[in-house]
Structures are given as structure tokens and as C-alpha cells.
N, CA, C and O of each residue as an XYZ file, in Angstrom:
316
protein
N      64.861     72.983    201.888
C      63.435     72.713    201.971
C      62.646     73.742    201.164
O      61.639     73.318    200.597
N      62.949     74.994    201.032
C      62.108     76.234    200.635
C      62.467     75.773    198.989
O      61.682     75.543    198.070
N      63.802     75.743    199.011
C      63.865     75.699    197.234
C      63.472     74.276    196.761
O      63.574     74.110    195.546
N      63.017     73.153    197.531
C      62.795     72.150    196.432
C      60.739     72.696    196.783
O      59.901     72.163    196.055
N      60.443     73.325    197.469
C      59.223     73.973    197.496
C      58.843     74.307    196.350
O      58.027     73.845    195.554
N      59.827     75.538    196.359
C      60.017     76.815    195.054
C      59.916     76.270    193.551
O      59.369     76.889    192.638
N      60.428     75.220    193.456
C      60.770     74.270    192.213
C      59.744     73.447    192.281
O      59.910     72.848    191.219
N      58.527     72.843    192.896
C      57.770     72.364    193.066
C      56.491     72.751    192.528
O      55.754     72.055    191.829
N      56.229     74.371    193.072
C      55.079     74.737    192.469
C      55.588     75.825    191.183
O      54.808     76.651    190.710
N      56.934     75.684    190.743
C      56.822     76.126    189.879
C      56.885     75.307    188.897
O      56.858     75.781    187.761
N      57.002     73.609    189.116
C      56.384     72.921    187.956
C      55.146     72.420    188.068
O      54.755     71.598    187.239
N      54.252     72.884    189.226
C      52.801     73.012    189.348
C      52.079     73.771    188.229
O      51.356     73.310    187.347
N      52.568     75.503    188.551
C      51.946     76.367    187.585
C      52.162     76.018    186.271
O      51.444     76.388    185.342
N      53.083     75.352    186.178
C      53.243     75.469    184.130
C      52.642     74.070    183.703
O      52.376     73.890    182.514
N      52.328     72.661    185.018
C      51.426     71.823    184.027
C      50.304     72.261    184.639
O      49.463     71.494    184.168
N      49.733     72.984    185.375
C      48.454     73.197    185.402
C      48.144     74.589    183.626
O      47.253     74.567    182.777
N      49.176     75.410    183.770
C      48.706     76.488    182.531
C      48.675     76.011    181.323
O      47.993     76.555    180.454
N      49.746     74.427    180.985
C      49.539     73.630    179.801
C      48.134     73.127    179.728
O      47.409     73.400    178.771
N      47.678     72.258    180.926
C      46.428     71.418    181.230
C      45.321     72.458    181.054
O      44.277     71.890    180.734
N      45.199     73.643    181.140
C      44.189     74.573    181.235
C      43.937     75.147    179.649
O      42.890     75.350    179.035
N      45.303     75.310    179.280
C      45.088     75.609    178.020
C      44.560     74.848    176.807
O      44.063     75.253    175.756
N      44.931     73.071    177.477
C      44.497     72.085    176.719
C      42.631     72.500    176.218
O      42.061     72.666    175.140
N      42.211     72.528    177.636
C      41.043     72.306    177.899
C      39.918     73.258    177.332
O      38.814     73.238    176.787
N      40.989     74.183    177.851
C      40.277     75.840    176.908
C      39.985     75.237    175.488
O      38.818     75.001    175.175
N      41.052     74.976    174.595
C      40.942     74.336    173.689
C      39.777     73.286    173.137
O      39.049     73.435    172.155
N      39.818     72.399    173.886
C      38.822     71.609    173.350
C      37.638     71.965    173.967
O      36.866     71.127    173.501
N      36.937     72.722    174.779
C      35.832     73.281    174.826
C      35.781     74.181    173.502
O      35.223     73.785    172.478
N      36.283     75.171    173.587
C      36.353     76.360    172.042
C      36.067     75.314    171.011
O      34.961     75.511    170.506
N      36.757     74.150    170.469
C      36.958     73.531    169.932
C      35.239     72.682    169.578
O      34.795     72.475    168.449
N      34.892     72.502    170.241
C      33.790     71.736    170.999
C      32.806     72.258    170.535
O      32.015     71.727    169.755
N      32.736     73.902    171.190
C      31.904     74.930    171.135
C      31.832     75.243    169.709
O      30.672     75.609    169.523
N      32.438     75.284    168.674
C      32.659     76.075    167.412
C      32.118     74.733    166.492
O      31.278     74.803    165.595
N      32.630     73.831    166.827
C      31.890     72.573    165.810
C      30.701     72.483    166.463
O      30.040     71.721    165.757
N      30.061     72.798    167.360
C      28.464     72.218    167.347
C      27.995     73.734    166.392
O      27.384     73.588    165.334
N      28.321     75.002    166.854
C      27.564     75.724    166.292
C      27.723     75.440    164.891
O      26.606     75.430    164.374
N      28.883     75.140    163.827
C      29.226     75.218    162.845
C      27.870     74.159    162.124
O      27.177     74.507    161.167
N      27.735     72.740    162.923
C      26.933     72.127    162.786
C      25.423     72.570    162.525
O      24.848     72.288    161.474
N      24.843     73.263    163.532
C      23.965     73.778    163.738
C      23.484     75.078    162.378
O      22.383     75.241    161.853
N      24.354     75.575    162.217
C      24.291     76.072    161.137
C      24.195     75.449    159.525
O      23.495     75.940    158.640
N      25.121     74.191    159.380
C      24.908     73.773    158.253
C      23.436     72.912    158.427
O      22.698     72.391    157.591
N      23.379     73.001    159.693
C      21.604     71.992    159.434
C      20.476     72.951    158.992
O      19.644     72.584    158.163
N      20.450     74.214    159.562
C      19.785     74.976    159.074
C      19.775     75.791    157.390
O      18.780     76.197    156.790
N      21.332     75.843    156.903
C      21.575     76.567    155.852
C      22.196     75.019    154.946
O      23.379     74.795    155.205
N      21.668     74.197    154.160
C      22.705     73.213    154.103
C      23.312     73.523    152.637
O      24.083     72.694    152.152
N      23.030     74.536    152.015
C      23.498     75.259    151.277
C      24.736     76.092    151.047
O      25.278     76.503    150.021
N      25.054     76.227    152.550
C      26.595     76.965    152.768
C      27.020     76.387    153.576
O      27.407     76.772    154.679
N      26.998     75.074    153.002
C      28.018     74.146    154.118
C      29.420     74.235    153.850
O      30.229     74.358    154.769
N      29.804     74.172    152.482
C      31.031     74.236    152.332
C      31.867     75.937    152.916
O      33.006     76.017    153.377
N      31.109     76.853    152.753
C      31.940     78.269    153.539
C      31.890     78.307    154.360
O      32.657     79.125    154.870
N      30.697     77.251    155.618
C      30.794     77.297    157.476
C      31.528     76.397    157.212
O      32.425     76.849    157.922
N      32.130     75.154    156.660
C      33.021     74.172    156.813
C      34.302     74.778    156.767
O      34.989     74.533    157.759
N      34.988     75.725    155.631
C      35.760     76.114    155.923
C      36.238     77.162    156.947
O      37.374     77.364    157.375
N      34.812     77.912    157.289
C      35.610     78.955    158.273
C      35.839     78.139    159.693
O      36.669     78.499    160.528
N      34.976     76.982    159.846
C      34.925     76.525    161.141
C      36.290     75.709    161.288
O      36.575     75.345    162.429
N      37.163     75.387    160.247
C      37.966     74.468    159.962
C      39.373     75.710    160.404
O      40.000     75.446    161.430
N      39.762     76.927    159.643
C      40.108     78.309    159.960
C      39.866     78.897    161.100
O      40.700     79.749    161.408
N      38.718     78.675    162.073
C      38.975     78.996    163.278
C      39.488     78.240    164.524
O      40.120     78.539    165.538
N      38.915     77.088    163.977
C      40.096     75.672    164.738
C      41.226     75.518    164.857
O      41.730     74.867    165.773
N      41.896     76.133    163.879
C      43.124     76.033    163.640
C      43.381     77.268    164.537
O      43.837     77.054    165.661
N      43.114     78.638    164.120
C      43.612     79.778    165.643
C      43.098     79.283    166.535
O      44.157     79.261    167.162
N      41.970     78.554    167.650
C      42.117     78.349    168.776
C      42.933     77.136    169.373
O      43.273     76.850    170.521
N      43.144     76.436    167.936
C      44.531     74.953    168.689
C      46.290     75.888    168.190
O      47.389     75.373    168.393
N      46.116     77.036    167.658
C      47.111     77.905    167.468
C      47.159     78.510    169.288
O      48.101     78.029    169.917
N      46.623     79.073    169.752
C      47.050     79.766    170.777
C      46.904     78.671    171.629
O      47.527     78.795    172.684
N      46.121     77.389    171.462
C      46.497     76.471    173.095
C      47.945     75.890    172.765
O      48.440     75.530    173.833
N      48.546     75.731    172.031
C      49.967     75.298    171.302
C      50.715     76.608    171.165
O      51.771     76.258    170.638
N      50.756     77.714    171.315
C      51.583     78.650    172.402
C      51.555     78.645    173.947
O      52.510     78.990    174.642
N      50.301     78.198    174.435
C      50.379     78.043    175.695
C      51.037     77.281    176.304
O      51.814     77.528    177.227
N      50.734     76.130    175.755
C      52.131     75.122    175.808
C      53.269     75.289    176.113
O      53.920     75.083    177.138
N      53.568     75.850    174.737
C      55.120     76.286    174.378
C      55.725     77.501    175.788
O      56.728     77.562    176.498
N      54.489     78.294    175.635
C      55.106     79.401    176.898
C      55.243     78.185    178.770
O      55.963     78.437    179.736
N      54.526     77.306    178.647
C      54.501     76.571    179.972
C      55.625     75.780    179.908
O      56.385     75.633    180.865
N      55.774     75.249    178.804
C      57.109     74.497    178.693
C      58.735     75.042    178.792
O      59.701     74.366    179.147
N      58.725     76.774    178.278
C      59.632     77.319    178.376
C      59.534     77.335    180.082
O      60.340     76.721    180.781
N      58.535     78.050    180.566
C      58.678     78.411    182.190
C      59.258     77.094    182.927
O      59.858     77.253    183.990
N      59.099     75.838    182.405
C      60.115     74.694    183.205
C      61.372     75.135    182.935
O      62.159     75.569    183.777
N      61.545     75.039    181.908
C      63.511     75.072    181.484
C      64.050     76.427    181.335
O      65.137     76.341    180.764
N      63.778     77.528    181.582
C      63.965     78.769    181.471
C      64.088     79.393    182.914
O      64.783     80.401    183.047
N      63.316     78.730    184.221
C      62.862     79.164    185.551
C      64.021     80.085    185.849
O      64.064     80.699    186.915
């Protein structure tokens, strides 16, 4: 009884830390394209250098939710 417990919430914690990390993600994600927006409405002159950095920082915050993953996915098969 204790160990199918044990095994229970320990595949709790790792889809809740995948699901969390998702989310982190697309808020950041979310968050960084409106400002990016907001900026090219005001400057529409340097759209193309906020396009690329906003495009460059998207990529590191779907970089670390895609380690989070990876680390939640190891904690199933690794336990």
C-alpha cells in the first residue's frame, strides 16, 4: 500500500513540474511578445532588432521549459 503510494506521488510531482514548467513558459512567452509588440508600435523603426531579440529570447525561455521537461521525465524513469 505505502509503495504504490510512494510511486504515485512521485508521478504526481514530475507531471505537475512538467505542467508548471509548460505554463511558466507560455506566460514568459506571452509576456515577451506583447512587450516586444508594444515596442515595435511605438519604435516601428526597430522592428526588425526587437523582432529578433524577442525571437532569441523565446527560444531561452522554451530552452529551459524543455529542460524542465526533460529533468521531470528523467525523475519517472530514473526514481
Amino acid at each position: 500500500m505505502w509503495l504504490e503510494a510512494s510511486n504515485t506521488i512521485h508521478y504526481l510531482g514530475a507531471a505537475l513540474g512538467a505542467g508548471l514548467a509548460a505554463i511558466g513558459a507560455g506566460i514568459g512567452i506571452g509576456t515577451l511578445a506583447s512587450s516586444a509588440m508594444q515596442g515595435i508600435a511605438r519604435q516601428p523603426s526597430a522592428a526588425g532588432d526587437i523582432r529578433a531579440n524577442m525571437i532569441l529570447m523565446a527560444a531561452f525561455v522554451e530552452g529551459v521549459a524543455l529542460i524542465a521537461e526533460v529533468v521531470a521525465i528523467l525523475v519517472v524513469f530514473l526514481k
